[in-house]
C-alpha positions, 0 to 999 in steps of 0.5 A: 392943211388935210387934218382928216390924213393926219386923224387917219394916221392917228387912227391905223396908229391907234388900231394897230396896237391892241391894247391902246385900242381897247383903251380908247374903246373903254372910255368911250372914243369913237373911232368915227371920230377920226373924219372931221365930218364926223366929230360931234359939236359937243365934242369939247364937252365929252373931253371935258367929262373924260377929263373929269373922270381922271383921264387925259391928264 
């Protein structure tokens, strides 16, 4: 299974509504992040701190 075609999906999905753009901007998503190249090692670690802030519930 292709994970990095259904991030790519996700990611024109996201792009293409302004206002949850802006959303995953504001706390801290990079949309490098949409290429499993590019997804940080410490990735569980920057979920787990936004989680903390009271998103992703």
């Amino acid at each position: 299974m292709e994970i990095d075609e259904y991030l790519s999906v996700a990611h024109e999905k996201i792009t293409a509504n302004i206002y949850l753009e802006k959303l995953f901007i504001n706390n801290g998503i990079d949309f490098n992040w949409f290429n499993t190249d590019r997804i940080p090692d410490h990735f569980d670690l920057i979920i787990k701190d936004i989680k903390n802030q009271g998103f992703l519930k």
